[in-house]
KOLTI-185364 format. One record per residue (C-alpha): x, y, z; chain; residue in one letter. Coordinates in Angstrom, 1 decimal, decimal comma, always signed. Example, Ala and Ser with C-alpha at 12.3 -4.5 7.8 and 13.67 -1.06 7.14 Angstrom:
+--------+--------+--------+------+------+
:      X :      Y :      Z : unit : code :
+--------+--------+--------+------+------+
:  +12,3 :   -4,5 :   +7,8 :    A :    A :
:  +13,7 :   -1,1 :   +7,1 :    A :    S :
+--------+--------+--------+------+------+
% end
This chain:
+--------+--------+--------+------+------+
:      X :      Y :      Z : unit : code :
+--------+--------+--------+------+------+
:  -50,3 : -104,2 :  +26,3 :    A :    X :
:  -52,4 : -102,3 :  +24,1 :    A :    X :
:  -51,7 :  -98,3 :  +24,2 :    A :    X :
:  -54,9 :  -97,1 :  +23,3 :    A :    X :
:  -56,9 :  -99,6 :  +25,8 :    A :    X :
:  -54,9 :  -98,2 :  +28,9 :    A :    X :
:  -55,3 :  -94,6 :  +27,8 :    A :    X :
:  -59,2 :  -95,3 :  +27,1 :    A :    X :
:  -59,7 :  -96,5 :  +30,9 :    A :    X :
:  -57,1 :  -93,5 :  +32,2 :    A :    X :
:  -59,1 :  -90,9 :  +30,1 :    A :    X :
:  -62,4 :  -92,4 :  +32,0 :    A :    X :
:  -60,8 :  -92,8 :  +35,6 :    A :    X :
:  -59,1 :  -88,9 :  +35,4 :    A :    X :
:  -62,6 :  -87,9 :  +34,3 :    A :    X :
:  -64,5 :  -89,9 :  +36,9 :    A :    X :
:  -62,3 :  -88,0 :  +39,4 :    A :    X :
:  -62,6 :  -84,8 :  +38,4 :    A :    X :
:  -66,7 :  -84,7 :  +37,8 :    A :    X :
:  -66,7 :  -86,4 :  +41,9 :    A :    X :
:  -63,8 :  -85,4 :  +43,3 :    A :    X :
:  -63,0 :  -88,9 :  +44,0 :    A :    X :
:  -59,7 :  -88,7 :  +44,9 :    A :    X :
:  -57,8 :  -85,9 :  +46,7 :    A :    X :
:  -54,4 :  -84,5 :  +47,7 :    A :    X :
:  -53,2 :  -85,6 :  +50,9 :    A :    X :
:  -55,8 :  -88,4 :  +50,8 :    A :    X :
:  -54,8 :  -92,0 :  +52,2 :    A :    X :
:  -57,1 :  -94,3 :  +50,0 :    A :    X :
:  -57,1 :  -98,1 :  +50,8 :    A :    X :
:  -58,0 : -100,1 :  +47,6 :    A :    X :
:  -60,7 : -103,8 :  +48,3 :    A :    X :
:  -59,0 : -106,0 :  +46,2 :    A :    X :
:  -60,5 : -109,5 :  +45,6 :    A :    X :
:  -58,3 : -110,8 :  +43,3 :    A :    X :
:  -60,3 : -110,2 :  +40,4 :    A :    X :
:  -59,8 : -108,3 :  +37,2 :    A :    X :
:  -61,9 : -105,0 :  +38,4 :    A :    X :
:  -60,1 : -104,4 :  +41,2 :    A :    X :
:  -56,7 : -105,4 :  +40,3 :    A :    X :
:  -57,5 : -102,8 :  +37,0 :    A :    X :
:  -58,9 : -100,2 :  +39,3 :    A :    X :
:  -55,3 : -100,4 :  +41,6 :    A :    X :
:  -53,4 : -100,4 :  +38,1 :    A :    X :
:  -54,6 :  -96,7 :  +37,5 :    A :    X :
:  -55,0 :  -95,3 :  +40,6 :    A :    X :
:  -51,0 :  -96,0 :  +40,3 :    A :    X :
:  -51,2 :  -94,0 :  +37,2 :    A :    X :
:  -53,3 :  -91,4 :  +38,9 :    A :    X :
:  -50,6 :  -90,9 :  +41,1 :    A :    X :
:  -48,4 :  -90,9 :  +38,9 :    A :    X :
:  -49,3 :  -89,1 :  +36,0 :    A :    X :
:  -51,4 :  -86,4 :  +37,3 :    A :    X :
:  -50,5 :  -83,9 :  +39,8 :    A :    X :
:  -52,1 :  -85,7 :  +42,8 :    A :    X :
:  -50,6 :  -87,0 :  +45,9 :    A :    X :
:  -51,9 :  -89,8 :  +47,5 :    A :    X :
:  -51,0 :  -92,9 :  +49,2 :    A :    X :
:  -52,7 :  -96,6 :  +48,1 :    A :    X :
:  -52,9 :  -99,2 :  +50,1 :    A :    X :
:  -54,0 : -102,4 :  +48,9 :    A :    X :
:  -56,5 : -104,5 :  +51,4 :    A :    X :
:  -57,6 : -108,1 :  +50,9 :    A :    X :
:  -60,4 : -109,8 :  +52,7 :    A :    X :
:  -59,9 : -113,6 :  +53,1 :    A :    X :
:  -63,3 : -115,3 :  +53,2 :    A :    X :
:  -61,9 : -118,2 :  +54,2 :    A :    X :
:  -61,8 : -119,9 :  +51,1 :    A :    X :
:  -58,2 : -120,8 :  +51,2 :    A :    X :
:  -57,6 : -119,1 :  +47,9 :    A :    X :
:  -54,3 : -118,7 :  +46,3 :    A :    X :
:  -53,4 : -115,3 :  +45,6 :    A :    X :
:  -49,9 : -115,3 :  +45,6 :    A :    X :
:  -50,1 : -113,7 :  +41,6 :    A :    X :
:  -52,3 : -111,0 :  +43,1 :    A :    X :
:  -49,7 : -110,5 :  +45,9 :    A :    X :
:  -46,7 : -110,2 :  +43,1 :    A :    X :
:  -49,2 : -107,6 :  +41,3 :    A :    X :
:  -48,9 : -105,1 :  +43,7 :    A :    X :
:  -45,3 : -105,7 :  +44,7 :    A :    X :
:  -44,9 : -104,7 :  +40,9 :    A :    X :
:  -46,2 : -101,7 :  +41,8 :    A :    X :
:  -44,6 : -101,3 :  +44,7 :    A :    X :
:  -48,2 : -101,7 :  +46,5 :    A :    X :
:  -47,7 : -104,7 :  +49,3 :    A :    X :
:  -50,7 : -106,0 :  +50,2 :    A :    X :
:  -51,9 : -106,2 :  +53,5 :    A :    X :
:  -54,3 : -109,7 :  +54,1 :    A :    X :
:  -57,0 : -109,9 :  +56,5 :    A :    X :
:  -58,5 : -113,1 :  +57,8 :    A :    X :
:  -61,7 : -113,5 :  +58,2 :    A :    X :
:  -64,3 : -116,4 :  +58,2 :    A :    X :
:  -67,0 : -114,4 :  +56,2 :    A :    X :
:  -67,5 : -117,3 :  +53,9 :    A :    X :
:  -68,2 : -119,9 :  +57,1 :    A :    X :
:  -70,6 : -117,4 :  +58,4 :    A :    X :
:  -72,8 : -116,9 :  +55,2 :    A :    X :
:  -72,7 : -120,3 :  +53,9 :    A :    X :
:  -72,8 : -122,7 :  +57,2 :    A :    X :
:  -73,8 : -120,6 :  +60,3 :    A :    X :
:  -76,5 : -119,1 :  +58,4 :    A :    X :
:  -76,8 : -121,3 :  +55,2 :    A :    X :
:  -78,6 : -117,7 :  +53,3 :    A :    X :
:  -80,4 : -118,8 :  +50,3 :    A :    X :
:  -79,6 : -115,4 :  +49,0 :    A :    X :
:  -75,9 : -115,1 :  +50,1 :    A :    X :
:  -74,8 : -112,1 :  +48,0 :    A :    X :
:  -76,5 : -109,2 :  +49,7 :    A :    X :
:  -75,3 : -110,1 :  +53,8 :    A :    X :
:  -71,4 : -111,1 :  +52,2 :    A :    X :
:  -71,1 : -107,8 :  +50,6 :    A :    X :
:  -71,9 : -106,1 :  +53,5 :    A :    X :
:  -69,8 : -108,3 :  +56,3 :    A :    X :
:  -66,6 : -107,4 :  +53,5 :    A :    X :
:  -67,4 : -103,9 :  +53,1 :    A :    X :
:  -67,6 : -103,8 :  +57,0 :    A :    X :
:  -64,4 : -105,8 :  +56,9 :    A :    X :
:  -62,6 : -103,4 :  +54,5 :    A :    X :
:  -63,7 : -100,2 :  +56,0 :    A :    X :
:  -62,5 : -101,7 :  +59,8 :    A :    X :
:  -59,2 : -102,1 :  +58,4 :    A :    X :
:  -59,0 :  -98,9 :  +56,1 :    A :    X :
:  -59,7 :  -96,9 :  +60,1 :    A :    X :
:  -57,0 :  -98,9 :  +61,6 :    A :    X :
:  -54,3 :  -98,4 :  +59,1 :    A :    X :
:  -55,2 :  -94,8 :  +59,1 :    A :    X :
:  -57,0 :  -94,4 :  +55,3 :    A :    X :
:  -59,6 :  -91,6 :  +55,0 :    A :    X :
:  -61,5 :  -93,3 :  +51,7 :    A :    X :
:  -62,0 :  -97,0 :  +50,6 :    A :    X :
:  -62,0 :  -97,4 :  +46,6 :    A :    X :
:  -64,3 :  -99,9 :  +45,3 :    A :    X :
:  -64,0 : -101,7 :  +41,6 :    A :    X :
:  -67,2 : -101,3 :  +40,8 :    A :    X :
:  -67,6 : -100,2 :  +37,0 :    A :    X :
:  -69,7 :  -98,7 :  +34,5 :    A :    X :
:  -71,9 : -102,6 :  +34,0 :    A :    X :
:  -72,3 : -102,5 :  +37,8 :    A :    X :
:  -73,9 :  -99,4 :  +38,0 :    A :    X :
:  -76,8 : -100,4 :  +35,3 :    A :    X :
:  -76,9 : -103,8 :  +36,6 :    A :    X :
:  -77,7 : -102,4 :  +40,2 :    A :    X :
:  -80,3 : -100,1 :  +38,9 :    A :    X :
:  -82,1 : -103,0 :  +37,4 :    A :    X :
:  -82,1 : -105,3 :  +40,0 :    A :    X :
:  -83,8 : -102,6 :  +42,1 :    A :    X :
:  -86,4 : -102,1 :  +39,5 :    A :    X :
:  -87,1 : -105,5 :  +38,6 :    A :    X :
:  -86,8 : -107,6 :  +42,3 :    A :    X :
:  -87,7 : -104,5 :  +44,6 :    A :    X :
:  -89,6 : -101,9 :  +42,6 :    A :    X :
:  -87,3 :  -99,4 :  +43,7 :    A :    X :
:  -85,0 :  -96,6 :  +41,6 :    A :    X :
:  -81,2 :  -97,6 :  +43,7 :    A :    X :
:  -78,3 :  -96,8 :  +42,2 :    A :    X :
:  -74,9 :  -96,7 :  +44,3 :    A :    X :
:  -73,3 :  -93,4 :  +43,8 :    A :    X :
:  -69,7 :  -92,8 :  +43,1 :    A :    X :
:  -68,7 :  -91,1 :  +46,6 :    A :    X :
:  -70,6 :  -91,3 :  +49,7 :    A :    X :
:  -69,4 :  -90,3 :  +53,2 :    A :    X :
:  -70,1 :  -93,1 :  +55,9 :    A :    X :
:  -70,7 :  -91,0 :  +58,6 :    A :    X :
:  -70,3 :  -93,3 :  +61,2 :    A :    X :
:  -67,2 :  -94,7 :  +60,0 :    A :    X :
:  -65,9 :  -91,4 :  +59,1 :    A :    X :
:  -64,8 :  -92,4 :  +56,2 :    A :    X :
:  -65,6 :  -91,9 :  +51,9 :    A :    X :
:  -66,3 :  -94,7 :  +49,6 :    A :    X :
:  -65,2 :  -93,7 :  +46,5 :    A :    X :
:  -65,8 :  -95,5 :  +43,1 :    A :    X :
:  -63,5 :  -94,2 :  +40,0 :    A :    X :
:  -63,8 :  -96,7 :  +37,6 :    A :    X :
:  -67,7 :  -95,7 :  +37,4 :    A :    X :
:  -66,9 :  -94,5 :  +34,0 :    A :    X :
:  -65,4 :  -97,8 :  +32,5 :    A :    X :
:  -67,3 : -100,3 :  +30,6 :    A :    X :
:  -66,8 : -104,1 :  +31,6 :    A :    X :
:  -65,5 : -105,2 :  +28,3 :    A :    X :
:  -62,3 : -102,6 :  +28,3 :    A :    X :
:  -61,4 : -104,2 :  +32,1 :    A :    X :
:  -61,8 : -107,6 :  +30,4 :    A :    X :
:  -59,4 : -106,3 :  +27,1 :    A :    X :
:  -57,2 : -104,8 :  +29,1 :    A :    X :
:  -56,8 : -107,4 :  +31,8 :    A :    X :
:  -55,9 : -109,8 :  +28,6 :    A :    X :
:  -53,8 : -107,9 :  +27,3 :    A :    X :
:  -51,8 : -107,1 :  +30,1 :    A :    X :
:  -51,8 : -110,9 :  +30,9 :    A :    X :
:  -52,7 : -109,5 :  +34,6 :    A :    X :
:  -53,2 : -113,2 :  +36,1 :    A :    X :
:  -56,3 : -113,1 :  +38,6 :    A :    X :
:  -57,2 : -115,4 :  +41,3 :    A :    X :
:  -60,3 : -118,0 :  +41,0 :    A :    X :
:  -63,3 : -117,0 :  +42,8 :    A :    X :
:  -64,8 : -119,6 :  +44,6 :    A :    X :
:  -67,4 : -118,2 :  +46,1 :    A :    X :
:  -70,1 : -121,2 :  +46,0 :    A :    X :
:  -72,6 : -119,0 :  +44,4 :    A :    X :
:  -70,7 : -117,7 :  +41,7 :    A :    X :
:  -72,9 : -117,4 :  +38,4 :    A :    X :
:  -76,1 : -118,4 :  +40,1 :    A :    X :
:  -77,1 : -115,0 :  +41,1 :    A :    X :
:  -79,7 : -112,7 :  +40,1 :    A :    X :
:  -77,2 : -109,9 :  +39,1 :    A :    X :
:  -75,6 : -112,3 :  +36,5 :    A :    X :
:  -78,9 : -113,1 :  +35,2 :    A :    X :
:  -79,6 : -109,3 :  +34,6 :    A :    X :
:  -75,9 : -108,7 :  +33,6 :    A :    X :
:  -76,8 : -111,5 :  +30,5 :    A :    X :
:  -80,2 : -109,6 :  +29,8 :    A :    X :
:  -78,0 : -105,9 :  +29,6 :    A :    X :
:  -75,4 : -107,5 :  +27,2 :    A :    X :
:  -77,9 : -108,7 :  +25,0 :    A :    X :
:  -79,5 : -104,9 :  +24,8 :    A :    X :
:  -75,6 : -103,8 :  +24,3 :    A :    X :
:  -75,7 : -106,5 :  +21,6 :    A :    X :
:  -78,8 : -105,0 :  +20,2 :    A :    X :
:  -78,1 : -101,5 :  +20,8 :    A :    X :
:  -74,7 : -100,5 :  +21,4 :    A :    X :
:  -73,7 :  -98,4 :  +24,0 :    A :    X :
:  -77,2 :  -98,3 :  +25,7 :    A :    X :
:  -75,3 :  -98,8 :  +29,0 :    A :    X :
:  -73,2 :  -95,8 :  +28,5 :    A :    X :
:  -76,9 :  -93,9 :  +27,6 :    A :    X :
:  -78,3 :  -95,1 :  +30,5 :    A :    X :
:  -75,4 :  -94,0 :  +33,1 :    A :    X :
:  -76,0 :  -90,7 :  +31,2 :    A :    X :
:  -79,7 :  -90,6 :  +31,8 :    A :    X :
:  -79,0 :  -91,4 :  +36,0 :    A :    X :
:  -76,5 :  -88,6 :  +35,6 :    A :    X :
:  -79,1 :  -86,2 :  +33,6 :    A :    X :
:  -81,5 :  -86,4 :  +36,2 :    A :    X :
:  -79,0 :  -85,0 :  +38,9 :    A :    X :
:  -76,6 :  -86,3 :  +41,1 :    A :    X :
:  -78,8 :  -87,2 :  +43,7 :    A :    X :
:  -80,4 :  -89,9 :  +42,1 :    A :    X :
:  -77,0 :  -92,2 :  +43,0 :    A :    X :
:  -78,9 :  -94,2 :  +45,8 :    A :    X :
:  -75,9 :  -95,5 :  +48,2 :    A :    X :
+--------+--------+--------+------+------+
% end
């Protein structure tokens, strides 16, 4: 595992946290993990956090089965290595989206029934905030999507208090750039799970995730300028 790669995305979570106060002492913080490389990464240094920072806090990691039938037994070693067990809760999201309601555009009502799912569990096992893997790429991508498809300015913001829930959504890898949660997942030899949602890489997000890494191609680090820009403006420009 590369040094300088884990200190990169440590350097960027530690300073996500202190610029939002993301994570707290005393906090109980249940992680969504789908198996994937951003949230297996984003568990991976909230461990560090924990460990090599002066803040106490307990993680719990939470996976939402879709119903796919997916085997995640690598993802369930994971976080026994870090002496994280992962608690599994069954759900039949995926039959709901898919057959019962057969969406055209499945992404938007899935998100929401997981998040609902994941912050329903977070309650019951007693967690005051629910970290999300969302990154650096997401963010951009996001604001896009809104601009192009809904000629709207929404951007997700990196802690936001669901008041009805009562509980705080919190997003720390919000400083880290896709490609270093790719290097670092490889060189880790992290293994993930396979996604198989049905509609994996036919969404409108990966199409504007292709168009963003060609103007990171063209222009590098335009999608660090541009986080800095939402930033610049203030920090009520984060949408949700």
């Amino acid at each position: 595992m590369s040094k300088r790669r884990t200190s990169i995305i440590f350097d960027k979570v530690r300073k996500a946290n202190l610029t939002y106060n993301l994570v707290e002492n005393g906090d109980s913080v249940a992680v969504g993990i789908s198996g994937g490389k951003d949230s297996l990464t984003l568990l991976y240094f909230l461990k560090l956090l924990n460990i090599y920072t002066p803040l106490r806090f307990s993680i719990h990691p939470i996976y939402i089965d879709l119903g796919w039938e997916t085997d995640i037994k690598q993802v369930e070693t994971f976080c026994l290595s870090l002496e994280l067990p992962l608690l599994i809760e069954k759900t039949n999201i995926g039959e709901v989206v898919f057959k019962a309601r057969q969406e055209k555009n499945p992404c938007s009502l899935c998100a929401n029934l997981r998040r609902g799912a994941l912050n329903t569990v977070a309650k019951r096992i007693n967690c005051n905030k629910v970290a999300l893997g969302h990154h650096l790429d997401d963010v951009v991508n996001t604001m896009f999507l809104s601009m192009i498809y809904a000629s709207q300015f929404n951007v997700f913001k990196p802690k936001t208090y669901l008041d009805r829930m009562d509980i705080t959504v919190i997003r720390p890898l919000v400083y880290v750039e896709e490609k270093d949660i790719e290097l670092f997942i490889t060189g880790t030899g992290i293994e993930i799970s396979e996604n198989r949602c049905p509609a994996e890489g036919k969404t409108k997000r990966d199409e504007i995730s292709l168009l963003l890494n060609d103007l990171e191609t063209r222009y590098p680090g335009v999608k660090r300028r541009i986080l800095k820009s939402i930033e610049n403006v203030g920090p009520d420009t984060f949408w949700q």
